[in-house]
C-alpha positions as a printed Julia matrix, in Angstrom:
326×3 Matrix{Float64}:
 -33.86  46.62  -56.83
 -32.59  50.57  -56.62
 -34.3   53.29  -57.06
 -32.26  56.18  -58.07
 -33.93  59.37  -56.08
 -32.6   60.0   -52.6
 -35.77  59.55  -50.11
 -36.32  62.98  -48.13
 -39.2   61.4   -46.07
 -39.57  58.05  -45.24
 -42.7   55.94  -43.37
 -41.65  52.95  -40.5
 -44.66  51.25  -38.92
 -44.75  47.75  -36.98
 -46.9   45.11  -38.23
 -48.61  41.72  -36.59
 -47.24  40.28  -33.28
 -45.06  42.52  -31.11
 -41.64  41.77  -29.84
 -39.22  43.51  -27.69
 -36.64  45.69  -29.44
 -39.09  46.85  -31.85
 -38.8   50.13  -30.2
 -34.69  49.95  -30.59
 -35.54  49.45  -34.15
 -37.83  52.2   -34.47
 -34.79  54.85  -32.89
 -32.03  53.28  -34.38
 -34.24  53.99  -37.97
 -34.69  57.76  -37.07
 -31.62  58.73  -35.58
 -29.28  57.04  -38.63
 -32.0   58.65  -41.17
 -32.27  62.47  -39.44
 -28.77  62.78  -38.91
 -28.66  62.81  -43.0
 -31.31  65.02  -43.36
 -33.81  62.45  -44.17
 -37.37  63.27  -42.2
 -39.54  60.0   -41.11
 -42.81  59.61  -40.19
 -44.29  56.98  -37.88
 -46.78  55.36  -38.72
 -49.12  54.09  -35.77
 -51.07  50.65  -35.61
 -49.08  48.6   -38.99
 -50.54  48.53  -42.2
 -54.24  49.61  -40.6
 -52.69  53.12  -39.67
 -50.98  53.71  -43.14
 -54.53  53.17  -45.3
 -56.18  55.83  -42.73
 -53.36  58.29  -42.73
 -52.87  57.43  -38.95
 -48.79  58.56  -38.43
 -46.73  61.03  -36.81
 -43.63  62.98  -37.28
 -40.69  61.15  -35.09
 -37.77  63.14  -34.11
 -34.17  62.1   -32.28
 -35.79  63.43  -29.29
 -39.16  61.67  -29.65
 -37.38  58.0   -29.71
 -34.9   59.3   -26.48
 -36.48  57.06  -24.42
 -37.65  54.24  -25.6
 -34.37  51.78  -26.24
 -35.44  49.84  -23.38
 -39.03  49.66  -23.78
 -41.12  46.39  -24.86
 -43.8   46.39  -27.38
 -43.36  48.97  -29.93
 -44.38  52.73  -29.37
 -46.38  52.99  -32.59
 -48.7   50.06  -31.56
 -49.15  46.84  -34.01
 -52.39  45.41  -35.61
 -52.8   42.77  -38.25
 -54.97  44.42  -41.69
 -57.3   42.37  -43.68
 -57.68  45.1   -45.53
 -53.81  44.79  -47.05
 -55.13  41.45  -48.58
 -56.95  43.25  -51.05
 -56.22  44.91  -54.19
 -58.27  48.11  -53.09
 -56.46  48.06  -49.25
 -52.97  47.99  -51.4
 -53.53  51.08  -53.68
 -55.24  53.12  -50.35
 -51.5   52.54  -48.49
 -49.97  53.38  -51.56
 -51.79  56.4   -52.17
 -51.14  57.52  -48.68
 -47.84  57.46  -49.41
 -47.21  59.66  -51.88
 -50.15  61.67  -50.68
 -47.48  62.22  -47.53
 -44.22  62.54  -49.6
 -43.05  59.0   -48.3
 -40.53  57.72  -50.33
 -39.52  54.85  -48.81
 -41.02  52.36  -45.84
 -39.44  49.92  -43.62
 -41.54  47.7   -42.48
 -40.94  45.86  -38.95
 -42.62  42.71  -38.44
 -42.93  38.76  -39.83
 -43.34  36.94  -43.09
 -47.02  38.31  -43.48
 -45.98  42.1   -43.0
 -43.34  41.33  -45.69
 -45.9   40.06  -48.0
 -47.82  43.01  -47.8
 -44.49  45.26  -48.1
 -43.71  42.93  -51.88
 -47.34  44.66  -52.5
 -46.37  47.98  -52.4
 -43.41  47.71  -53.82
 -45.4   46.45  -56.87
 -46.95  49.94  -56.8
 -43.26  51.8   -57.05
 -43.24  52.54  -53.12
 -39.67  51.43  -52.42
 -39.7   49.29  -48.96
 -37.19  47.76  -46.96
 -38.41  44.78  -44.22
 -36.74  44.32  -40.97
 -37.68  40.84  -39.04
 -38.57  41.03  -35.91
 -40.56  37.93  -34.48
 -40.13  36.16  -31.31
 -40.9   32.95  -33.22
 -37.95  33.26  -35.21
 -39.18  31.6   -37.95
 -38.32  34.28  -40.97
 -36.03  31.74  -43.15
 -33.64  33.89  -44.81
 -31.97  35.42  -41.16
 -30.38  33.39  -38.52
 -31.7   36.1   -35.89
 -35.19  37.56  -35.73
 -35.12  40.18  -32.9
 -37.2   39.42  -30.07
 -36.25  35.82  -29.62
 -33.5   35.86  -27.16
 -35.87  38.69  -25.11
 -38.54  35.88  -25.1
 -36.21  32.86  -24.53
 -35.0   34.73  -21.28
 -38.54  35.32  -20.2
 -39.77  31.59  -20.75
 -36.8   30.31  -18.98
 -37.12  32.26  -16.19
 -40.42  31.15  -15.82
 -40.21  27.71  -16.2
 -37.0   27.73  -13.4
 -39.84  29.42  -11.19
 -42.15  26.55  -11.83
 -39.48  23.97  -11.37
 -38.96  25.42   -7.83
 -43.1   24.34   -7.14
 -42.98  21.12   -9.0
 -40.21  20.0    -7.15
 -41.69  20.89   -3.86
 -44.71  18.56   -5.16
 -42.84  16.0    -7.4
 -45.17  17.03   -9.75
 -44.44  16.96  -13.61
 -44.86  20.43  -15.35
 -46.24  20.34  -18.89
 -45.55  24.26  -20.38
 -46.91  25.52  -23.54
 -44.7   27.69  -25.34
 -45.33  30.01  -28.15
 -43.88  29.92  -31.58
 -46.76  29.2   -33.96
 -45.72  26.39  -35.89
 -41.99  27.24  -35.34
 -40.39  25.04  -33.14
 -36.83  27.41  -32.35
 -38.63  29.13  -29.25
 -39.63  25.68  -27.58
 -36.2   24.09  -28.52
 -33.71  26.42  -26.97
 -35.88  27.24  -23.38
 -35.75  23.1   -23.37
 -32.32  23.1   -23.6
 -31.93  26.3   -21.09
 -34.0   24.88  -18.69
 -32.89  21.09  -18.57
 -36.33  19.53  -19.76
 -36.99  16.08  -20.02
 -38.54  16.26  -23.3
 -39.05  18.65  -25.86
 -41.86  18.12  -28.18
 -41.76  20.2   -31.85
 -44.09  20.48  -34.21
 -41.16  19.35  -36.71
 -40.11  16.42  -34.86
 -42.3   12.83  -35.0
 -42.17  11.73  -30.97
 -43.51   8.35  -29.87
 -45.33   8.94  -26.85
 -44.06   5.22  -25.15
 -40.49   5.56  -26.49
 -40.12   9.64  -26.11
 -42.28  10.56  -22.88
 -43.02   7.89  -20.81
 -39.83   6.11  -20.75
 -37.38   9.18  -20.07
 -39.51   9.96  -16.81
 -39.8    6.3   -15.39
 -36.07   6.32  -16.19
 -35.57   9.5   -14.2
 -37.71   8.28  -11.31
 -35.07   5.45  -11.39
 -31.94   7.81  -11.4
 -33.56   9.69   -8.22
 -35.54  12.38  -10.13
 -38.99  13.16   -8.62
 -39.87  16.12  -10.95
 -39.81  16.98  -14.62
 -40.36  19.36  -17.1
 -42.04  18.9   -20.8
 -41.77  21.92  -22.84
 -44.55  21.74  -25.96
 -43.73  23.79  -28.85
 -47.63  25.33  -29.23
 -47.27  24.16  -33.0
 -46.9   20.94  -31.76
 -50.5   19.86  -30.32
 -52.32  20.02  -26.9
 -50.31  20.44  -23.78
 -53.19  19.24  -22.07
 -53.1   15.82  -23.51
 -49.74  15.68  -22.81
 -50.09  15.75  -18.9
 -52.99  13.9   -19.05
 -51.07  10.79  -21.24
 -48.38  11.3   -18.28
 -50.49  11.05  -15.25
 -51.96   7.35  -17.23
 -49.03   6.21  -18.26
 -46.63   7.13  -14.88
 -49.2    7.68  -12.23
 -47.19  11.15  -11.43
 -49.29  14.21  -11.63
 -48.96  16.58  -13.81
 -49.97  20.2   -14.4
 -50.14  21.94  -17.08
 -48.69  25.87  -17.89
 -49.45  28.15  -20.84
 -47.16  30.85  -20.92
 -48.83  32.53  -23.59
 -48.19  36.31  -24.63
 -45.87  36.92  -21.23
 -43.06  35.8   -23.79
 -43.94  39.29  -25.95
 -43.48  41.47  -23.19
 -40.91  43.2   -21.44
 -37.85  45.47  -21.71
 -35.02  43.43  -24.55
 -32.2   41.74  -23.78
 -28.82  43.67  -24.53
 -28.75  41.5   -27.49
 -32.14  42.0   -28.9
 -31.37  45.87  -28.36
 -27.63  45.53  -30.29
 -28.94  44.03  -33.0
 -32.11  46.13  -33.53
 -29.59  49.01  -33.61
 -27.63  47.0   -36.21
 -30.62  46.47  -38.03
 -32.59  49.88  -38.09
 -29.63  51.46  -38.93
 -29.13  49.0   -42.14
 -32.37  49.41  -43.2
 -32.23  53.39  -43.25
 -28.88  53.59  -44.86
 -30.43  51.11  -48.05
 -33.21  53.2   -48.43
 -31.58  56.63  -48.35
 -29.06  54.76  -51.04
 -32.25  53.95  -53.34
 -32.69  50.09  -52.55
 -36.19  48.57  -52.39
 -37.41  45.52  -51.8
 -34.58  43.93  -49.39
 -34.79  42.21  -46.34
 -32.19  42.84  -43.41
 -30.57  40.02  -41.76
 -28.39  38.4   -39.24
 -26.0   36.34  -41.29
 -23.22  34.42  -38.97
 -23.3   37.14  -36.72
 -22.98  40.14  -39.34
 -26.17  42.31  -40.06
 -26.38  42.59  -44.08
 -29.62  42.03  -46.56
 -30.68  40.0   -49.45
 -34.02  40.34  -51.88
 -37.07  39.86  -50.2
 -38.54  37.5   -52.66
 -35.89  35.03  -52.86
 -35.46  35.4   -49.03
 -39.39  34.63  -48.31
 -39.14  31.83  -50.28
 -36.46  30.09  -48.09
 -37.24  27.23  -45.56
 -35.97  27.45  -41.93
 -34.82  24.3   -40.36
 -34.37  23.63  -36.44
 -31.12  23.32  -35.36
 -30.78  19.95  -34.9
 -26.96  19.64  -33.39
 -28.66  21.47  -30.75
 -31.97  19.0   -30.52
 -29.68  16.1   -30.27
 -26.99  17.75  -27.62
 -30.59  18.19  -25.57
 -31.26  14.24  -26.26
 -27.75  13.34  -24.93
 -27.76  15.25  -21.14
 -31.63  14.55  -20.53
 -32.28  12.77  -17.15
C-alpha cells in the first residue's frame, strides 16, 4: 500500500523483547531519513510511550554512539493497552497530534499486529523484525539471532569445560519461545548430544538415553543436551538422565543473558541494511510492509500476507547435527 505525501516527520519505537542491534536499527533509521530532510522522533518504551506522548527528537548526533550498544536506547515494554480499540485510536491520535507521518516499528509478530492496527487508522507504518527467536516467518534473518547464538555458545563451551572436569551431563535451557531455530543452531555450534525442539517428536529411550550410553562406549564421559525452552522442562530432562544412565546431570537456564550484549558484526550489517530500507519506503509513501532478509538481500513484502506465513526449522541442518553426534 502507498501513500502519496512525502513524510516530513516520522515516529520509530521498539516493541516487546529486546535484541541486540536494535540500536543499529534505530541510527541506521535516522541518519538515512535526516540526510533527506525527513525529521524523526523516538519514541521511548514501544507502543506504551506512543499512547502517553512519551518520545524525543533523535538527531545524527544523538544515535553517534550507540552502533555497538545492546538493548535498544529507547527502552521496550509490551502494551495491553494496544489490544484495545480505545489504546489504538490514543496512538493514533498521538500521531497526528505530533505531525508523524509514518512509523517503523522494531520488534516481533505481536508489535506487527499492533502496527496492521494503525495502519487501519491511515497512519502509514513500516515493521522491521528484530527477535532473537527468529521466528518472524516471512524473513530468513531476524536481527538479534546470530548476537544471541554467539552468546549461548560461548556459554555452553564454558560449561563444557566444568562438566568435563566432573563427567557430568549438562542439561541447558535455551530461549526461543516456542521457536526451535535458537536451540537448533547453538546444538550444532556446540557439538551436543541431543537437541530437543519443540517441533520435533523425540523418544526419550531411542533419542536420549541411547546416544549417551553409546558415547560412554566410544570414550565420552561428558555431554551436552540443549532444550529448546518451547520444548518442555529441562529439569525433567536431567532428572530422566541421571535414572536412566546413572550419570549426573545438572541443569542450566541461560535465560535473558542471550538478549544482552553489544551485536555481532552481522547483526549490526544487517540492522543497517534494514533501518535504512525501512526509511527509504516510508519517505517513498509505502505503508504497511515488512523488511526482510531474503537469500541474503534485504528487500520487503506486505505485512499481512507475510504474518500469515509459517516458519519451518531447517531441517538439512537438524539432520547434519544427527549424523556427527557422539
Amino acid at each position: 500500500m502507498a501513500n502519496s505525501k512525502r513524510p516530513t516527520r516520522i515516529g520509530v519505537l521498539t516493541s516487546g523483547g529486546d535484541a541486540p542491534g536494535m540500536n543499529a536499527v534505530i541510527r541506521a533509521i535516522v541518519r538515512t531519513a535526516t540526510v533527506q530532510n525527513v525529521s524523526v522522533l523516538g519514541v521511548r518504551r514501544g507502543y506504551s510511550g506512543l499512547i502517553a506522548s512519551d518520545m524525543e527528537e533523535l538527531t545524527r548526533r544523538s544515535v553517534d554512539r550507540i552502533l555497538t550498544a545492546g538493548g535498544t536506547m529507547l527502552y521496550t515494554a509490551r502494551c495491553e493497552e494496544m489490544f484495545t480499540d480505545e489504546g489504538v485510536e490514543k496512538a493514533a491520535s498521538t500521531c497526528r497530534h505530533m505531525g508523524i507521518n509514518g512509523l517503523i516499528v522494531i520488534g516481533g509478530d505481536g508489535s506487527f499486529q499492533g502496527a496492521r492496527k494503525l495502519a487501519q487508522k491511515g497512519i502509514s507504518v513500516i515493521g522491521i523484525p528484530a527477535t532473537i527467536d527468529n521466528d518472524i516467518s516471512c524473513t530468513d534473518y531476524s536481527i538479534g539471532f546470530d548476537t544471541a547464538c554467539n552468546t549461548a555458545v560461548d556459554c555452553v563451551d564454558k560449561l563444557r569445560d566444568t562438566m568435563q572436569s566432573h563427567e557430568r551431563c549438562s542439561v541447558v535451557e535455551i530461549m526461543g519461545r516456542q521457536a526451535g531455530h535458537l536451540a537448533l543452531h547453538v546444538g550444532v555450534a556446540t557439538g551436543a548430544t541431543c537437541i530437543l525442539l519443540p517441533e520435533r517428536a523425540v523418544d526419550i529411550e531411542t533419542d536420549i538415553i541411547e546416544p549417551i550410553r553409546m558415547g560412554r562406549i566410544k570414550g565420552r564421559h561428558h555431554h551436552i543436551i540443549i532444550v529448546a525452552e518451547g520444548y518442555g522442562s529441562a529439569q525433567d530432562i536431567a532428572s530422566q538422565v541421571e535414572h536412566s544412565t546413572g550419570i549426573e546431570a545438572r541443569v542450566t537456564i541461560l535465560g535473558h543473558i542471550q538478549r544482552g550484549g553489544s551485536p555481532s558484526a552481522q547483526d549490526r550489517v544487517i540492522a543497517t541494511q534494514m533501518g535504512g530500507h525501512a526509511a527509504e519506503l516510508l519517505i517513498a509513501g509505502k505503508s504497511e510492509r515488512l523488511v526482510v532478509s531474503k537469500s541474503g538481500d534485504v528487500t520487503d513484502c506486505d505485512m499481512e500476507e507475510g504474518l500469515l506465513q509459517k516458519k519451518d526449522l531447517c531441517h538439512s541442518l537438524f539432520e547434519a547435527a544427527q549424523r556427527v553426534t557422539t
